[in-house]
C-alpha positions in Angstrom: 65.8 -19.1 -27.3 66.9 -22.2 -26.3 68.9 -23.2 -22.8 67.3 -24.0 -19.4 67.0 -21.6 -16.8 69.0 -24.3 -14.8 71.6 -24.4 -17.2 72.5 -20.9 -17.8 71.8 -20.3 -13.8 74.8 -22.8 -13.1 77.0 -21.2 -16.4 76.4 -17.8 -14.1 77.9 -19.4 -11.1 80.8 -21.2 -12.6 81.8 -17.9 -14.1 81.4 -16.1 -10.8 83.1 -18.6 -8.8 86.1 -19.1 -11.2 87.0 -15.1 -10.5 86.8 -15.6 -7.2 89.7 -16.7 -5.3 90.2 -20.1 -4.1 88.6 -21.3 -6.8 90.2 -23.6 -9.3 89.7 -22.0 -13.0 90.6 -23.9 -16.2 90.3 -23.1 -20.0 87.3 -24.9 -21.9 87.0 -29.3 -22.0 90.7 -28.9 -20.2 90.6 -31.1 -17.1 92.3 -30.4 -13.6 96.2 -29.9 -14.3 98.1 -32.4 -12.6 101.0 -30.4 -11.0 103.2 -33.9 -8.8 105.9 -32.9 -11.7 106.7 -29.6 -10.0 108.2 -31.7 -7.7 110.9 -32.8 -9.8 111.8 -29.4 -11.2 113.5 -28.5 -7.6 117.3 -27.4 -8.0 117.0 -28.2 -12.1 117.0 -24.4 -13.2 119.0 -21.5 -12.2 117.3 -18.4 -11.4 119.0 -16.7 -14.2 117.8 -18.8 -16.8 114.5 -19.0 -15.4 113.7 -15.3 -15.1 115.5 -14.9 -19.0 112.7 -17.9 -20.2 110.1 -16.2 -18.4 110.3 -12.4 -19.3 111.9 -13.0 -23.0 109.9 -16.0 -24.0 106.7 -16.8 -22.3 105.2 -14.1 -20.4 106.9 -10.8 -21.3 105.7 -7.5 -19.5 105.2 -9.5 -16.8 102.2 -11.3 -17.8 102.4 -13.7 -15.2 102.7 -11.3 -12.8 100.0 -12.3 -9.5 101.2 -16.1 -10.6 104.6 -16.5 -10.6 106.6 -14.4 -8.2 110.7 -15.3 -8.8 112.3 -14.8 -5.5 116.3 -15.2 -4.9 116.7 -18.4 -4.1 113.0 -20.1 -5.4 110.1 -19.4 -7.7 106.7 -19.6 -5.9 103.9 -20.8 -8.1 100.2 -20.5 -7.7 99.0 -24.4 -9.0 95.1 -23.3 -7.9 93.0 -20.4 -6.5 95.2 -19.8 -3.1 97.4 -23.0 -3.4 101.2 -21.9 -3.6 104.2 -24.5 -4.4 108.2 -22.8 -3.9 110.5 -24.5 -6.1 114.1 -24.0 -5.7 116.7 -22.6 -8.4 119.7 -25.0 -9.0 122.5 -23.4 -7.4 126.8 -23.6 -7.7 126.2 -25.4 -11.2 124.9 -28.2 -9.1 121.2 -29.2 -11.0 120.1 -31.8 -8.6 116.3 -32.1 -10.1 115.9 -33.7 -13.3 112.8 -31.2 -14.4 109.5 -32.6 -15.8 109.8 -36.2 -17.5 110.6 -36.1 -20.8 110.4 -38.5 -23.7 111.7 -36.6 -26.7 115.2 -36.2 -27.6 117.5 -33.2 -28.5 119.3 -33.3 -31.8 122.5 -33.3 -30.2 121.9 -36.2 -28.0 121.1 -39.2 -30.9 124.9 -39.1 -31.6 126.1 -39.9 -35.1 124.1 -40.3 -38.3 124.8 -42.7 -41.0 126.0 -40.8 -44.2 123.3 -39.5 -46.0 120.6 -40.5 -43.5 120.5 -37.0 -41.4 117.5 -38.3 -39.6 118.3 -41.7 -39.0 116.4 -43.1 -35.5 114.8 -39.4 -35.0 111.0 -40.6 -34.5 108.9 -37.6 -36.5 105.0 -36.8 -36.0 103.0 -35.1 -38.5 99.9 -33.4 -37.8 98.1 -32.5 -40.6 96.4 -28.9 -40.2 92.6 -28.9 -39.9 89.7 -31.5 -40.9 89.3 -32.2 -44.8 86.4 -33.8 -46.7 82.7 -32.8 -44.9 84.4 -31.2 -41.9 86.4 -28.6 -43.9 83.1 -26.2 -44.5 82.2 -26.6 -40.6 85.9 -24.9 -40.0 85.8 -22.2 -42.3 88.7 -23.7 -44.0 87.1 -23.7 -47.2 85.8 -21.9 -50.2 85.3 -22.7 -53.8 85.4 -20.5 -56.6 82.0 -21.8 -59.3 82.2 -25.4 -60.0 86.3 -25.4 -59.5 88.6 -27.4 -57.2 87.8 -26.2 -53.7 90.0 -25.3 -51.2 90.4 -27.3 -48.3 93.4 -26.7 -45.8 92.4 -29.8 -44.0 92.6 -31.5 -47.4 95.7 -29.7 -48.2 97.9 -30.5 -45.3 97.1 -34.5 -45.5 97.9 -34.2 -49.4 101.1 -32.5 -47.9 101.9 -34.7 -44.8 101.4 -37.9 -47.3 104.0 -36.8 -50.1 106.4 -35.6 -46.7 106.5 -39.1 -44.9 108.3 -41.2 -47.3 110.5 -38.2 -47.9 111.6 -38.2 -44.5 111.6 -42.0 -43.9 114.5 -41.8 -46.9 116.3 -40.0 -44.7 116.4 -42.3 -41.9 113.1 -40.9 -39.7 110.6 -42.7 -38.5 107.2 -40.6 -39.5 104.0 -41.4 -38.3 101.0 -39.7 -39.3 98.8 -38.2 -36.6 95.6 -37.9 -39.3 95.8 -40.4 -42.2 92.0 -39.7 -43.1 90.1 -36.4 -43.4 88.0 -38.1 -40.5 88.3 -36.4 -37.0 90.6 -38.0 -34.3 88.3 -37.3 -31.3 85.5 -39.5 -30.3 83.6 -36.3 -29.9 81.3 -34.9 -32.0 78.7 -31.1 -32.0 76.6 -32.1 -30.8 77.8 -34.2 -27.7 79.5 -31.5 -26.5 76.7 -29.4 -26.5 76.2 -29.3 -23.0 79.5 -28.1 -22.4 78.9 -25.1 -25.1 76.1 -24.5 -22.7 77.7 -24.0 -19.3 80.2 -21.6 -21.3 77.6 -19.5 -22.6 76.2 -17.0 -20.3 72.9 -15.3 -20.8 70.4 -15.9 -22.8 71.5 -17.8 -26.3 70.1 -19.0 -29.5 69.7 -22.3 -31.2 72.5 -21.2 -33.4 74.6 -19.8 -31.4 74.5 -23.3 -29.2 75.5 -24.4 -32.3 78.5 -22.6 -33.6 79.9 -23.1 -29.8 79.3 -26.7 -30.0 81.4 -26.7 -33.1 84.2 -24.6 -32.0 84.5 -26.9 -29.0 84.6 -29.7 -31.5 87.1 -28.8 -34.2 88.9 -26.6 -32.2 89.7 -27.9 -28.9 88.3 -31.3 -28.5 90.3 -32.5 -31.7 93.8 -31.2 -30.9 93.3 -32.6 -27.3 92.8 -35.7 -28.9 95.7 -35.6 -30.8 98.1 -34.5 -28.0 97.0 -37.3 -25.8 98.2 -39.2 -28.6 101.6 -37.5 -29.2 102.3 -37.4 -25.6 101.1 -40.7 -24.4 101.4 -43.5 -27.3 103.6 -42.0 -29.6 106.4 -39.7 -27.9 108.1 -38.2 -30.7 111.3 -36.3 -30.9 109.5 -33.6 -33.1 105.9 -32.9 -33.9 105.5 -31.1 -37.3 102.3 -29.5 -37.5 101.3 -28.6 -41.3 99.1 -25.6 -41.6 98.3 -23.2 -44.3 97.3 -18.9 -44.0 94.5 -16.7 -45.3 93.9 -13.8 -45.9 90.3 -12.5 -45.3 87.8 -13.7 -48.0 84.5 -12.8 -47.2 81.5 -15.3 -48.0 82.9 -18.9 -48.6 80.8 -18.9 -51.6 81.4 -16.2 -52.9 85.6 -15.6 -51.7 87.6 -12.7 -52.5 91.1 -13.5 -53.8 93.8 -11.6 -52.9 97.3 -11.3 -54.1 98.8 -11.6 -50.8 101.0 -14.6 -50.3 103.4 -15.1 -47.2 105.2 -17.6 -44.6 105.7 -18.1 -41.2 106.5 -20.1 -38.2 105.1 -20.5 -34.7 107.3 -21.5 -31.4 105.0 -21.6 -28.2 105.5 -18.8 -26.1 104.0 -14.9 -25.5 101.0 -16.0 -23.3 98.9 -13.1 -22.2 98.1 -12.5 -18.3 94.2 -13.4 -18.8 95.6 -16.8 -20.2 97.6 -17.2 -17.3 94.9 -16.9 -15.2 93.8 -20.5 -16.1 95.7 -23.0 -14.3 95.6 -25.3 -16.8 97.3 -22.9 -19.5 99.6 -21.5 -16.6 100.7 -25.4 -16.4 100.9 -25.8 -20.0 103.6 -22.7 -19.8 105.8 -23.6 -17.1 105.5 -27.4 -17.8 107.5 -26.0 -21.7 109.8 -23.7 -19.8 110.9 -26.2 -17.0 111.7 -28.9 -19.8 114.0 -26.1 -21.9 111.7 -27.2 -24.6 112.4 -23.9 -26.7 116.2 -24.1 -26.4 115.3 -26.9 -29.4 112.4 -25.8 -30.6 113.2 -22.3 -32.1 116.5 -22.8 -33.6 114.8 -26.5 -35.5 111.7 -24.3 -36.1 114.0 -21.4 -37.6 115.9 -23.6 -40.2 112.9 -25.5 -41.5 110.9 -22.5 -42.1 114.1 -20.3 -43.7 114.5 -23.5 -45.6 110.9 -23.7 -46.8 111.4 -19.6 -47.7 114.0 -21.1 -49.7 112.3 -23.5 -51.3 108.8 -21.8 -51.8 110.0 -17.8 -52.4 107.5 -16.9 -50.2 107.8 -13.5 -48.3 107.7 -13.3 -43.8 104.2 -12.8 -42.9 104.4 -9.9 -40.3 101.8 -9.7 -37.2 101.0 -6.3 -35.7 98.6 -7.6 -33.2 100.3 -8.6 -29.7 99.7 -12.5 -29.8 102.4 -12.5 -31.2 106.5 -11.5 -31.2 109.5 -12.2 -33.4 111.6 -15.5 -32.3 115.0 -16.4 -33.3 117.0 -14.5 -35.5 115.1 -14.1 -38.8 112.2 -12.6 -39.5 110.0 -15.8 -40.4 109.1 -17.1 -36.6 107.1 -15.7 -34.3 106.2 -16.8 -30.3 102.8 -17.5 -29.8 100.4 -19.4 -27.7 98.4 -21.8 -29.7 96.5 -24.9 -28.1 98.7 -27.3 -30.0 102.2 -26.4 -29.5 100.8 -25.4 -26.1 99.4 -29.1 -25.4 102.5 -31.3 -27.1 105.3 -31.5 -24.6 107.7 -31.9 -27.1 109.7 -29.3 -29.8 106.7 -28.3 -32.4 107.3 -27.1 -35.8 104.5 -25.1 -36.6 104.5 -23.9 -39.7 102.0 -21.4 -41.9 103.1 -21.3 -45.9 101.1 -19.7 -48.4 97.9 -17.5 -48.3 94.8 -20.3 -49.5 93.1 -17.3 -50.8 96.0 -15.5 -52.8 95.2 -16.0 -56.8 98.6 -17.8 -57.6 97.8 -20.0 -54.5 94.5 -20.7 -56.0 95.9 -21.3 -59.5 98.2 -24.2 -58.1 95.7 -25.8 -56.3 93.6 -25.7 -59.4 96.8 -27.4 -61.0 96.6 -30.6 -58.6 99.1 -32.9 -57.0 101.8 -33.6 -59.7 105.1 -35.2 -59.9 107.8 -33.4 -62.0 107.1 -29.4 -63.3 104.4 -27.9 -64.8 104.2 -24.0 -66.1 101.7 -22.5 -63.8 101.6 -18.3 -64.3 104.4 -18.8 -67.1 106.9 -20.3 -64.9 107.7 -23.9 -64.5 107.1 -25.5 -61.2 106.8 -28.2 -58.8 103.2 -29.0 -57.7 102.6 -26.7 -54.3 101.5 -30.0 -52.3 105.7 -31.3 -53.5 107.2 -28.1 -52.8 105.9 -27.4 -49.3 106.8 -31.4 -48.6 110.1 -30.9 -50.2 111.1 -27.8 -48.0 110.0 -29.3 -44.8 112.5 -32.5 -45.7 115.1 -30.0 -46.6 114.6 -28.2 -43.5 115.1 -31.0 -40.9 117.4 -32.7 -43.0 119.6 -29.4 -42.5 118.9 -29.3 -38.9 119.6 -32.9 -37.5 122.8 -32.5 -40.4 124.3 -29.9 -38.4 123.2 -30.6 -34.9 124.6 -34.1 -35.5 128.0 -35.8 -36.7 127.9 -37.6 -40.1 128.7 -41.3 -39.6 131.0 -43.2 -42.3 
């Protein structure tokens, strides 16, 4: 066993003091939310639109019930423990607050393109899924099949995001990648944030279990806080594209099942859960997206890119039956859910889940490589699956910023 009695004595009191109230409680490494932007959101919403955000969106069947309470003429909103802030509802058409700063920009707001450059001064992030390279066996995002290729999503998704940015800077963007290496963006590693695994463990624990908490806190959150603290504070993008890939279950990495499941969808922040709401940080995270209207961009772009990558890729909607999870937009490729990454990026997120890593023509293709031009893979000829997820993703906001904006001559 390892753990201090000291250590797992104070774990024990942080847990009972956080359920307590008047006691501040906030989600794993996530520091104190800073709630001064409240201030602006007074008189920039009416309560209609507030209440439709709210229920149809982000907390259905009242899951923020006990934290939000949407009165007549205000919205009072528990910032910590017994701490309470009222913000007003616009009012006569009159929006008087300008809502929480924002540094992206709608589609509809960069005015004309020039012809044939749809995205022309629309400033793109890509954030490749995952760690590659040593990292991807630490994530579970791997498995290899003998001595052939493995399979690496973290890998996968920077061979992806590569082939997409000079795809998109032909059409005008400006793409920045948030990973160009499989090397972690955080300064942390395991094992420094091993005392942290430590106070969230209660009870008695073992070496590896210290361990595998350690690492979750590490690839899991500390990394994509990293890279929102870039997004949101050096880079300010207009649109965050955040390249993932599925899987279906495949038992022991090194020995993986393949299955001959292979499916698509999208993910728009939204559906939290009431015991997520119950972290001020998180319930932050929420109201900070609703406040900005960040959805009313977010679904429909998300919508077209991934109908366009179904276009592109043939691939199936992947369907959830758990209650993470509920169908967004019109089609049946996008779902709402709360994920740390299009919950932390205060900006429309494209996130985005083609093909199963673990389906057997999946495998095939990535067996195939990265290639330009067709190859016959399973007796049909086609593009390499790195080139055809980039290519539908270009498609897809091509379309987007192409309708949303006029053409220029």
């Amino acid at each position: 066993m390892v753990g201090t009695p000291k250590l797992i004595g104070l774990a024990a009191l942080l847990f009972f003091l956080a359920g307590r109230s008047g006691f501040a409680k906030n989600s794993p490494l996530a520091p104190p939310p800073d709630w001064s932007w409240l201030a602006h959101c007074a008189h920039s919403m009416p309560r209609e639109e507030f209440a439709r955000l709210l229920q149809n969106h982000y907390a259905r069947n009242d899951a923020a019930a006990g934290s939000v309470e949407v009165g007549e003429a205000s919205v009072r909103i528990r910032t910590e423990g017994d701490a309470w802030q009222e913000v007003p509802f616009a009012t006569g058409g009159e929006h008087q607050g300008t809502g929480p700063a924002r540094f992206w920009r709608k589609a509809a707001e960069l005015g004309p393109a020039p012809l044939g450059k749809p995205l022309q001064g629309v400033k793109i992030v890509l954030d490749p899924g995952h760690l590659g390279g040593e990292w991807a066996a630490m994530e579970e995002r791997f498995f290899q099949l003998g001595k052939t290729r493995p399979v690496a999503e973290g890998d996968l998704t920077l061979a992806v995001a590569k082939r997409l940015k000079p795809m998109l800077e032909k059409l005008g963007a400006q793409a920045v990648l948030l990973r160009k290496s499989d090397r972690p963006v955080t300064r942390q590693r395991a094992k420094t944030l091993e005392p942290a695994a430590a106070a969230e463990l209660t009870g008695a624990y073992t070496a590896e279990r210290l361990r595998r908490q350690s690492e979750l806190f590490f690839y899991r959150i500390s990394e994509i806080r990293a890279r929102a603290q870039l997004v949101n504070e050096l880079l300010k993008p207009d649109v965050v594209v955040c390249l993932h890939m599925n899987a279906e279950e495949w038992g022991e990495p090194e020995h993986p099942v393949l299955q001959p499941r292979n499916h698509l969808h999208a993910i728009v922040n939204g559906c939290y859960g009431r015991r997520e709401l119950e972290s001020d940080d998180i319930r932050a995270e929420m109201l900070a997206h609703l406040f900005g209207r960040i959805a009313d961009e977010a679904v429909p772009l998300s919508e077209c890119v991934v109908e366009t990558l179904a276009e592109a890729t043939g691939l199936p909607p992947y369907t959830y039956f758990s209650n993470n999870a509920f169908r967004a937009g019109e089609g049946p490729y996008l779902y709402s859910r709360n994920l740390l990454a299009n919950r932390l990026y205060r900006v429309p997120v494209v996130f985005l889940e083609p093909y199963v890593m673990n389906s057997s023509p999946v495998w095939r293709r990535v067996q195939m490589g990265d290639y330009s031009g067709e190859k016959v893979v399973d007796g049909v000829p086609q593009k390499s699956l790195v080139v055809e997820y980039a290519t539908g993703v270009a498609e897809g906001l091509a379309r987007y910023f192409r309708r949303e904006r006029p053409s220029g001559k």
